[in-house]
mmCIF file of the C-alpha atoms, coordinates in Angstrom:
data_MODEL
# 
_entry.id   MODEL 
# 
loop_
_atom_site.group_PDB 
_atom_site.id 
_atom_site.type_symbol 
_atom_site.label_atom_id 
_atom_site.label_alt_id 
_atom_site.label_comp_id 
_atom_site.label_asym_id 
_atom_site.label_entity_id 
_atom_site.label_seq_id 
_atom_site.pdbx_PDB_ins_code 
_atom_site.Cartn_x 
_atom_site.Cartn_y 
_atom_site.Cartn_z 
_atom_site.occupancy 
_atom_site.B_iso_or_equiv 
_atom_site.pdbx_formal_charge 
_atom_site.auth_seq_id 
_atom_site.auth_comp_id 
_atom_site.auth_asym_id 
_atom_site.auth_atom_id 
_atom_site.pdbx_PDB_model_num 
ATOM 1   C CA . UNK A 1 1   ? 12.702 75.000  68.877 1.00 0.00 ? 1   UNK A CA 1 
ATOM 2   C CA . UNK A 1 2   ? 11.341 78.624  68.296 1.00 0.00 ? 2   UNK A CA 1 
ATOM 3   C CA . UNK A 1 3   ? 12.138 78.228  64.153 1.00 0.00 ? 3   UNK A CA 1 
ATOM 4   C CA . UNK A 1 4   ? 9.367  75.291  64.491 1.00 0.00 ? 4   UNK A CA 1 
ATOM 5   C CA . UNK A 1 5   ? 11.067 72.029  64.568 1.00 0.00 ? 5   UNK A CA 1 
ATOM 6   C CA . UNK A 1 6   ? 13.391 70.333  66.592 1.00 0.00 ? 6   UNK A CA 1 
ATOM 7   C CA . UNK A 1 7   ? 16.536 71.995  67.248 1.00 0.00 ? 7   UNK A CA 1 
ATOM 8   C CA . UNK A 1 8   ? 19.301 69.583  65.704 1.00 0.00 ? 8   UNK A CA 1 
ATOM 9   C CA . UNK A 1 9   ? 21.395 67.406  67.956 1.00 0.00 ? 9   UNK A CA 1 
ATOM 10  C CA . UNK A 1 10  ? 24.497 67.768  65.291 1.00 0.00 ? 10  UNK A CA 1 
ATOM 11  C CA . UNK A 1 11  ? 26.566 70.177  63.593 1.00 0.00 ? 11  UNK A CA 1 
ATOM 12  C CA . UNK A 1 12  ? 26.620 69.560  59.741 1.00 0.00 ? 12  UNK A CA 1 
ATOM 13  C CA . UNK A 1 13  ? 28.238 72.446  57.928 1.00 0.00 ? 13  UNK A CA 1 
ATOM 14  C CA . UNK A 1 14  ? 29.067 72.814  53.882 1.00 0.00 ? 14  UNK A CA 1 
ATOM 15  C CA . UNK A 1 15  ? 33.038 72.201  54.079 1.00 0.00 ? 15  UNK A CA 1 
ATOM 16  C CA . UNK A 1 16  ? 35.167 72.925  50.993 1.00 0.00 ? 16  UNK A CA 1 
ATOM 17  C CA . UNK A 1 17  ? 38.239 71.637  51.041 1.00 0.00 ? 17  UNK A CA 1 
ATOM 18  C CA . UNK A 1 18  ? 39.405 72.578  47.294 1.00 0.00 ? 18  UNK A CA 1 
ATOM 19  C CA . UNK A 1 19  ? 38.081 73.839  43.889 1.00 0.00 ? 19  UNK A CA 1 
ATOM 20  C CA . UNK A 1 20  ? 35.033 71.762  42.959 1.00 0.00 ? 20  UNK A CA 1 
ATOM 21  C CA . UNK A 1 21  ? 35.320 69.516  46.519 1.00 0.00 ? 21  UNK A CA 1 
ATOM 22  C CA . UNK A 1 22  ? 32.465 70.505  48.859 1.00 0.00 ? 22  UNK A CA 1 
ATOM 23  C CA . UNK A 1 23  ? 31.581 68.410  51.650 1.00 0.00 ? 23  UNK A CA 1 
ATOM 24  C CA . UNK A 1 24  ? 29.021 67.740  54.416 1.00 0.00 ? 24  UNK A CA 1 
ATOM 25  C CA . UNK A 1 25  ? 30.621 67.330  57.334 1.00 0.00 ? 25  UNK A CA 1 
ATOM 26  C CA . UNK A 1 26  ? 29.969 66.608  61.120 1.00 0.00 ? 26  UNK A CA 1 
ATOM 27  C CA . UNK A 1 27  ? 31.504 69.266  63.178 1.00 0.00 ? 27  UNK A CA 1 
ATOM 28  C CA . UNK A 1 28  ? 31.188 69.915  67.314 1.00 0.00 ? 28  UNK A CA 1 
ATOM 29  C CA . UNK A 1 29  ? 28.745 72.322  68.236 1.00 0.00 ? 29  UNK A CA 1 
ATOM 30  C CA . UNK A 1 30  ? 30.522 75.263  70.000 1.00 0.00 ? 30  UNK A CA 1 
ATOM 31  C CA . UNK A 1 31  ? 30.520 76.435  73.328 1.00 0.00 ? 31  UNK A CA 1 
ATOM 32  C CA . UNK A 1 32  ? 30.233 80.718  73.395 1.00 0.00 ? 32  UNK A CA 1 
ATOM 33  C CA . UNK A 1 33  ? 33.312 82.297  74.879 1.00 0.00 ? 33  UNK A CA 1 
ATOM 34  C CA . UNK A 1 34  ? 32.439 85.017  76.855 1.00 0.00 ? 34  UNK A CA 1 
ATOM 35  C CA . UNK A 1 35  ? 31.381 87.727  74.608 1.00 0.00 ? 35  UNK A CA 1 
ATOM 36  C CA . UNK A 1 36  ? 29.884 85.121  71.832 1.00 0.00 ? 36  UNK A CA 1 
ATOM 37  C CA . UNK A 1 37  ? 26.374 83.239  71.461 1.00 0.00 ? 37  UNK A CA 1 
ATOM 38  C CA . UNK A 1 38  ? 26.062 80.513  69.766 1.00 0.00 ? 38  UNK A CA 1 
ATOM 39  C CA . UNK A 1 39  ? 23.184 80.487  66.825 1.00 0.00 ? 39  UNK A CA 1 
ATOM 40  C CA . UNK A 1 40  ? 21.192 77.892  65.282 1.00 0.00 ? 40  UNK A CA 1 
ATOM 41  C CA . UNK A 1 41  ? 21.197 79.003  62.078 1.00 0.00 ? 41  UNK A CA 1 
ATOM 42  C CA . UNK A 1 42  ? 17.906 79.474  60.170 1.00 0.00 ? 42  UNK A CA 1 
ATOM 43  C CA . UNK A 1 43  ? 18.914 80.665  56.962 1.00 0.00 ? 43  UNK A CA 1 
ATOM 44  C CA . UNK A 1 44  ? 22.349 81.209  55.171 1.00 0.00 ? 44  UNK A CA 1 
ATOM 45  C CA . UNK A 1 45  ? 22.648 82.915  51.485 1.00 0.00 ? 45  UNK A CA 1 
ATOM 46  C CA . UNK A 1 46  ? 25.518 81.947  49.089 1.00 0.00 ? 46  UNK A CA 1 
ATOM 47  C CA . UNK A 1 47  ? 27.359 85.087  47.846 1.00 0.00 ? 47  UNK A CA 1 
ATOM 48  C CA . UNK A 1 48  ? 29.805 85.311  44.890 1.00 0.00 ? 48  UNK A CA 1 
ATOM 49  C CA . UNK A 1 49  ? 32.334 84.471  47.379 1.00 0.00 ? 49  UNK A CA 1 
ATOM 50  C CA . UNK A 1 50  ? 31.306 81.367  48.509 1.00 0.00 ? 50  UNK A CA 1 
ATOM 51  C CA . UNK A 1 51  ? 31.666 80.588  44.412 1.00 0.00 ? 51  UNK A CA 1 
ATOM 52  C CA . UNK A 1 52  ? 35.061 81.832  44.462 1.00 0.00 ? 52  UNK A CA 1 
ATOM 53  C CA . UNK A 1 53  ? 35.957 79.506  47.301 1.00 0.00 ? 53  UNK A CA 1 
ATOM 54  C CA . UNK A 1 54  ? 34.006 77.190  45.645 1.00 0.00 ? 54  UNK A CA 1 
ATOM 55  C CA . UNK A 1 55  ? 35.034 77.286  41.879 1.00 0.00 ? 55  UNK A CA 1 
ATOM 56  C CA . UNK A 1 56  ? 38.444 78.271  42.702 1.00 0.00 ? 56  UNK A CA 1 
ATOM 57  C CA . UNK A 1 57  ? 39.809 77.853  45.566 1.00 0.00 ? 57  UNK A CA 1 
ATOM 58  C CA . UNK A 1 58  ? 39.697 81.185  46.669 1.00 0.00 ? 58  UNK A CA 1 
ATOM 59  C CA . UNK A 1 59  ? 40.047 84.741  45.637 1.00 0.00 ? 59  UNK A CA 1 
ATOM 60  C CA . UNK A 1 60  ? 42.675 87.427  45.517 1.00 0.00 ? 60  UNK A CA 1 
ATOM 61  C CA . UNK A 1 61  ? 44.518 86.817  48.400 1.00 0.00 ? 61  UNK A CA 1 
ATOM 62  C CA . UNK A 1 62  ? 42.352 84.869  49.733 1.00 0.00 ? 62  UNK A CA 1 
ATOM 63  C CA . UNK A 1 63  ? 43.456 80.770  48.486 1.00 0.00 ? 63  UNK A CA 1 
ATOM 64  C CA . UNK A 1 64  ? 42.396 77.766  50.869 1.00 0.00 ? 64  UNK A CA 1 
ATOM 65  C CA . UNK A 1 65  ? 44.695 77.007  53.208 1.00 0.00 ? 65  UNK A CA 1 
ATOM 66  C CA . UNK A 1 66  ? 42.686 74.197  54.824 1.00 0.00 ? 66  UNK A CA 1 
ATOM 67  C CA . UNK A 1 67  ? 39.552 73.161  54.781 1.00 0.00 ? 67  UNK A CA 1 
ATOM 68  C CA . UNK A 1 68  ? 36.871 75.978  55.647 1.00 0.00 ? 68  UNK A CA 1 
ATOM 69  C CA . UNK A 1 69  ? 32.620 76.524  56.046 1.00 0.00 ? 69  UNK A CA 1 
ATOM 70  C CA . UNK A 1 70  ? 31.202 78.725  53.714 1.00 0.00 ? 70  UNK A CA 1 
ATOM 71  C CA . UNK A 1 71  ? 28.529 80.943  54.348 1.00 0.00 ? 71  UNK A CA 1 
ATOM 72  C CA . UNK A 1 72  ? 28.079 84.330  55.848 1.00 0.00 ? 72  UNK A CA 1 
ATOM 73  C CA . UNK A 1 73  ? 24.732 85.746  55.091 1.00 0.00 ? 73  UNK A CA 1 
ATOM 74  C CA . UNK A 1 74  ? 23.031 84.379  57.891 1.00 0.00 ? 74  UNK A CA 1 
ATOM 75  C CA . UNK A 1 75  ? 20.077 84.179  60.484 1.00 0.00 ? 75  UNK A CA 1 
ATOM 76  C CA . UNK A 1 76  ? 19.324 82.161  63.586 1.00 0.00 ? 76  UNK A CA 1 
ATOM 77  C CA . UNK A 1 77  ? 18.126 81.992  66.805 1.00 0.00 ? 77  UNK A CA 1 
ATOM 78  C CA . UNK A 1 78  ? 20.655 81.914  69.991 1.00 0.00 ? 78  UNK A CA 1 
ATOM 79  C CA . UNK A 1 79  ? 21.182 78.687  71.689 1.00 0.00 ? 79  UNK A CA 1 
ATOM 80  C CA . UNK A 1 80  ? 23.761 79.266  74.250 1.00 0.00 ? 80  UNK A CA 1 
ATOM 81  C CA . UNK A 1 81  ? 24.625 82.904  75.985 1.00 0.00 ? 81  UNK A CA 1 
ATOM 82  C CA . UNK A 1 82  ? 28.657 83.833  76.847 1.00 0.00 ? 82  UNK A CA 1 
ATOM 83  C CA . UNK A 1 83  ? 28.956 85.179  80.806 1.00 0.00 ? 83  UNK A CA 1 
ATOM 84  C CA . UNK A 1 84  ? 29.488 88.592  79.878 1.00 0.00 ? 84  UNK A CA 1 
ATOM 85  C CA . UNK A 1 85  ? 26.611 89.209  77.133 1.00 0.00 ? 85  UNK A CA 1 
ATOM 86  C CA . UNK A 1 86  ? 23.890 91.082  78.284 1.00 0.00 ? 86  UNK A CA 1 
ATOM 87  C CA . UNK A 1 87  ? 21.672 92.008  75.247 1.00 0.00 ? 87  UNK A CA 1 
ATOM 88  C CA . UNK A 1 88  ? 20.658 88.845  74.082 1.00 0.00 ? 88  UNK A CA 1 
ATOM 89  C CA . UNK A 1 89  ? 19.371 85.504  75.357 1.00 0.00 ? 89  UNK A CA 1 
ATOM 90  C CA . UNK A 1 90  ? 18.375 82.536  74.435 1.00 0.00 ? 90  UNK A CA 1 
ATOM 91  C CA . UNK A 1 91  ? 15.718 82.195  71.585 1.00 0.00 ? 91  UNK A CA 1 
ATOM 92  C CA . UNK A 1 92  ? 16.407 86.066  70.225 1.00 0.00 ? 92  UNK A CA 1 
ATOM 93  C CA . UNK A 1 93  ? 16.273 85.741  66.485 1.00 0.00 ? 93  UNK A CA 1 
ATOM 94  C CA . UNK A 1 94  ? 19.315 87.474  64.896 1.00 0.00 ? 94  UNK A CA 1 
ATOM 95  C CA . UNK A 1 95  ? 21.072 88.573  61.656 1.00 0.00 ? 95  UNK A CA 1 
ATOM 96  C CA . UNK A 1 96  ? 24.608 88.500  61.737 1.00 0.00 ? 96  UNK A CA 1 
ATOM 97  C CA . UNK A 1 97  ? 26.987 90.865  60.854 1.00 0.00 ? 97  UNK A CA 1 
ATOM 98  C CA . UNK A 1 98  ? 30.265 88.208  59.691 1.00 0.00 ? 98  UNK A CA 1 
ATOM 99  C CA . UNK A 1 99  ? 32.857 91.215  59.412 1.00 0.00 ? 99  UNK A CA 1 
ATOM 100 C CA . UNK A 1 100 ? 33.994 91.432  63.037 1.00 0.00 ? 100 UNK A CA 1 
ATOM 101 C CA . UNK A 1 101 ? 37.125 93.810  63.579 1.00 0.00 ? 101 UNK A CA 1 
ATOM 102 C CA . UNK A 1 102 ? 39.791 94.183  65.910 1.00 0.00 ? 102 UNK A CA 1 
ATOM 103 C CA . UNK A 1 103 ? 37.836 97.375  67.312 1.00 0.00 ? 103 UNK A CA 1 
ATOM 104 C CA . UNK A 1 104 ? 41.703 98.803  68.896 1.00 0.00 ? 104 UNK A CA 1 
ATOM 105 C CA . UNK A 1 105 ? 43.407 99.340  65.028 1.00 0.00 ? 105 UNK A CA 1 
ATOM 106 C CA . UNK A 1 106 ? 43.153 102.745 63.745 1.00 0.00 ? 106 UNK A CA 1 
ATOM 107 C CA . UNK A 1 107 ? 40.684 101.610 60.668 1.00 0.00 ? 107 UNK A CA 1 
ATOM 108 C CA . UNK A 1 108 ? 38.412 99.911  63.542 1.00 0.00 ? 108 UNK A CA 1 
ATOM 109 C CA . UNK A 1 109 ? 38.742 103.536 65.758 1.00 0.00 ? 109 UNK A CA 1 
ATOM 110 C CA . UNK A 1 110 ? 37.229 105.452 62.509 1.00 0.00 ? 110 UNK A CA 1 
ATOM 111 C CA . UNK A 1 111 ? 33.761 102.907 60.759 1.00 0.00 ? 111 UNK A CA 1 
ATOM 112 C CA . UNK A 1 112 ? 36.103 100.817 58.934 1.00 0.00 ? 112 UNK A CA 1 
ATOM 113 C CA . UNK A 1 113 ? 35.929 97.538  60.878 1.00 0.00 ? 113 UNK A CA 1 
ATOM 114 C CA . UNK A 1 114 ? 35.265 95.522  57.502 1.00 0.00 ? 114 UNK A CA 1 
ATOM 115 C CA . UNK A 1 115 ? 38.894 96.487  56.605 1.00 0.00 ? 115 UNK A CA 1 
ATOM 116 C CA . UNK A 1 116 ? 40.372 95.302  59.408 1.00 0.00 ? 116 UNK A CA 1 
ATOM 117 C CA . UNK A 1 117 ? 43.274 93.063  58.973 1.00 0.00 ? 117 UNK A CA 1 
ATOM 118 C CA . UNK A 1 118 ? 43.608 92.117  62.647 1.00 0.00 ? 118 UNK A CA 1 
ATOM 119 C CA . UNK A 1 119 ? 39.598 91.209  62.912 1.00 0.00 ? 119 UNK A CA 1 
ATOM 120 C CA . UNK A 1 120 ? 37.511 87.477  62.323 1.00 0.00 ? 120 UNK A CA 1 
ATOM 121 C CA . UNK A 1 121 ? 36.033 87.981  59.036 1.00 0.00 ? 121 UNK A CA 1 
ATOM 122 C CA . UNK A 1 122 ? 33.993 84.693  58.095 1.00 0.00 ? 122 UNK A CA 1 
ATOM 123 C CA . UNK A 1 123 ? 34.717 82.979  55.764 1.00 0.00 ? 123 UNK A CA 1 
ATOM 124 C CA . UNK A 1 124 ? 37.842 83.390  54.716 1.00 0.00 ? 124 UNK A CA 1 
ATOM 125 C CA . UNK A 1 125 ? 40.884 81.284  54.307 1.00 0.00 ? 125 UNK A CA 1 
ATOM 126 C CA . UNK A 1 126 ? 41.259 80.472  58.168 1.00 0.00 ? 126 UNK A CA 1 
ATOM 127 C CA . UNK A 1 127 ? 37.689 81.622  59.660 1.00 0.00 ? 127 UNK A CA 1 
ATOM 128 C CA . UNK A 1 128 ? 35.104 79.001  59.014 1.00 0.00 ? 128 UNK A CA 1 
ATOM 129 C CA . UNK A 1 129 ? 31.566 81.017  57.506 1.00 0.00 ? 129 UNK A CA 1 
ATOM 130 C CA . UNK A 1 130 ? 28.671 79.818  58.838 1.00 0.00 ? 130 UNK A CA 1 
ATOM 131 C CA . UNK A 1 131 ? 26.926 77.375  56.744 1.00 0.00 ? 131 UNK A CA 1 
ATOM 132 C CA . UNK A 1 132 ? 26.412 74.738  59.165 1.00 0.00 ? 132 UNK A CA 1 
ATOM 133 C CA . UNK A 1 133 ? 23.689 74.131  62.068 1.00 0.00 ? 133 UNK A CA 1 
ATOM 134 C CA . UNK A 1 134 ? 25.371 75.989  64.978 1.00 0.00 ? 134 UNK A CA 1 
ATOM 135 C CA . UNK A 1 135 ? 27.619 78.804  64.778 1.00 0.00 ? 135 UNK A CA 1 
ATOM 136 C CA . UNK A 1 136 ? 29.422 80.612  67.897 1.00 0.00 ? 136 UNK A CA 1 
ATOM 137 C CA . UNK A 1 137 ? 29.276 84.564  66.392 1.00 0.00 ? 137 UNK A CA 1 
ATOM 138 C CA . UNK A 1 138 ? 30.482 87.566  68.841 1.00 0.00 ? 138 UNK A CA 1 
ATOM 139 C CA . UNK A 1 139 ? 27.786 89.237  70.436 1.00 0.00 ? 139 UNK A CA 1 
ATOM 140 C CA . UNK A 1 140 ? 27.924 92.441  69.553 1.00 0.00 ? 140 UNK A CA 1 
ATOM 141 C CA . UNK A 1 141 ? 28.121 91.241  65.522 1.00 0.00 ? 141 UNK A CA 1 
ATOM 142 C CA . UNK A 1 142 ? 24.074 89.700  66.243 1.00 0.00 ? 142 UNK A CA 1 
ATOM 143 C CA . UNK A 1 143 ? 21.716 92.180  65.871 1.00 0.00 ? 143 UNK A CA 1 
ATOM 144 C CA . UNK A 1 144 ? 17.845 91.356  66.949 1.00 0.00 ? 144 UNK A CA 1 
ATOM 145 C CA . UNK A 1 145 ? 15.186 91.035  64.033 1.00 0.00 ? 145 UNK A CA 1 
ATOM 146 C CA . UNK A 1 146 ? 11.610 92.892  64.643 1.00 0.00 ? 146 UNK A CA 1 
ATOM 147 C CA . UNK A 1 147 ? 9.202  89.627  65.021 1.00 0.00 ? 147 UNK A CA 1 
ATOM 148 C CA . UNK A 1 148 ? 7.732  90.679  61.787 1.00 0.00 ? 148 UNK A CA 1 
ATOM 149 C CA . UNK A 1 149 ? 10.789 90.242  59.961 1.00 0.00 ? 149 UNK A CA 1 
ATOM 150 C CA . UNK A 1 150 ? 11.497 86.592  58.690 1.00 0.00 ? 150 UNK A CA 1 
ATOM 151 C CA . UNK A 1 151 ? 14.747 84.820  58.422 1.00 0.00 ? 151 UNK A CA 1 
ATOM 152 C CA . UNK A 1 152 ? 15.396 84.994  54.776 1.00 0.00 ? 152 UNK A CA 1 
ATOM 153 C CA . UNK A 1 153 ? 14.575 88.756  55.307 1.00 0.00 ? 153 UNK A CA 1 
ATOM 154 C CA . UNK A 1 154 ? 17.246 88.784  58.090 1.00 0.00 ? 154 UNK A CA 1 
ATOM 155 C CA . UNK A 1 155 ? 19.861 86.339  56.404 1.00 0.00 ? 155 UNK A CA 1 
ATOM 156 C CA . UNK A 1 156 ? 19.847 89.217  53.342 1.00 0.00 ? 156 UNK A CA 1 
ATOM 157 C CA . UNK A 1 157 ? 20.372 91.665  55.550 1.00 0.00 ? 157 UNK A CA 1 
ATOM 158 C CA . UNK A 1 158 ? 24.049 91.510  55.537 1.00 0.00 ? 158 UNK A CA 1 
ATOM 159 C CA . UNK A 1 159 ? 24.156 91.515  51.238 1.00 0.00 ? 159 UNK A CA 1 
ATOM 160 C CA . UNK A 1 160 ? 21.401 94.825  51.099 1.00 0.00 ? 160 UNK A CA 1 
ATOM 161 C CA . UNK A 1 161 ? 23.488 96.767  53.881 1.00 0.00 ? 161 UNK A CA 1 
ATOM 162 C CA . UNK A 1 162 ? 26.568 95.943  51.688 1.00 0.00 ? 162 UNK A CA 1 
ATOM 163 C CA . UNK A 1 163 ? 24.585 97.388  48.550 1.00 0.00 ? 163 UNK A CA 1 
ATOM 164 C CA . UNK A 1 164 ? 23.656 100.926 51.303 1.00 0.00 ? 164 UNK A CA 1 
ATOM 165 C CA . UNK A 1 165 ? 26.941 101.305 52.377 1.00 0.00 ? 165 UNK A CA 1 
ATOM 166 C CA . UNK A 1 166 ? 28.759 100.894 48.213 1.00 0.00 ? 166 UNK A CA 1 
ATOM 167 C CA . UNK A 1 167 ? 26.030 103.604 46.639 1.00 0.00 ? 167 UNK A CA 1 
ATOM 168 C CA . UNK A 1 168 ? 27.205 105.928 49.758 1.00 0.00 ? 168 UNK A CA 1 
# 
């Protein structure tokens, strides 16, 4: 394993099922479609709404429907390439961007892919974040990190470029 230890042979991700009921569960380690990789992730930060989710089930319009993973400010390393990715391979450490629009709807066309009501947003009430030890992300949401960069550094990534794009 390039993070320095051996590459787990499960998939154990942090499952809540209701307010106050988090589990660790065994899941099956995906298999990329053709524009995803699949990540081992490194390092995953909880955010106020993994709390929510959490605490209370939810937030706004966003209530458990099922059972989901939390987690979404992540790192890792890619494990498994889809056929039609071409900028990454196998042991590229990456942060992940876990707002993925539609990129056809009109707020997509214009920068506003995080709005998007059509796109895979994780987590929310029925995309599973990625608090777990494998995680099949799109492609083009996996951005390299400069080898000097660490993987807490790239797991807060996603919360500072959050902070950038609010004081805009």
């Amino acid at each position: 394993s390039s993070l320095g230890r051996m590459a787990p042979k499960q998939n154990y991700a942090a499952v809540v099922h209701g307010p106050n009921d988090l589990r660790l569960e065994e899941r099956p380690i995906p298999e990329p479609a053709f524009n995803e990789v699949v990540l081992e992730i490194d390092c995953c930060g909880i955010c106020g709404t993994d709390i929510h989710f959490l605490k209370e089930g939810g937030f706004g319009t966003q209530m458990l429907i099922k059972p989901i993973v939390l987690g979404h400010e992540s790192s890792g390393v890619v494990r498994k390439v889809g056929s039609s990715v071409t900028h990454l391979k196998i042991g590229d450490r990456v942060a992940i961007e876990p707002a993925a629009g539609c990129r056809i709807c009109d707020l997509c066309k214009v920068g506003k892919y995080n709005v998007c009501m059509n796109g895979r947003h994780s987590p929310t009430q029925n995309t599973d974040g990625n608090c777990s030890n494998y995680f099949a992300q799109l492609a083009d949401c996996c951005f390299k990190m400069p080898d000097h960069m660490t993987m807490e550094e790239g797991a807060l990534l996603e919360p500072m470029a959050v902070g950038v794009y609010a004081g805009r």
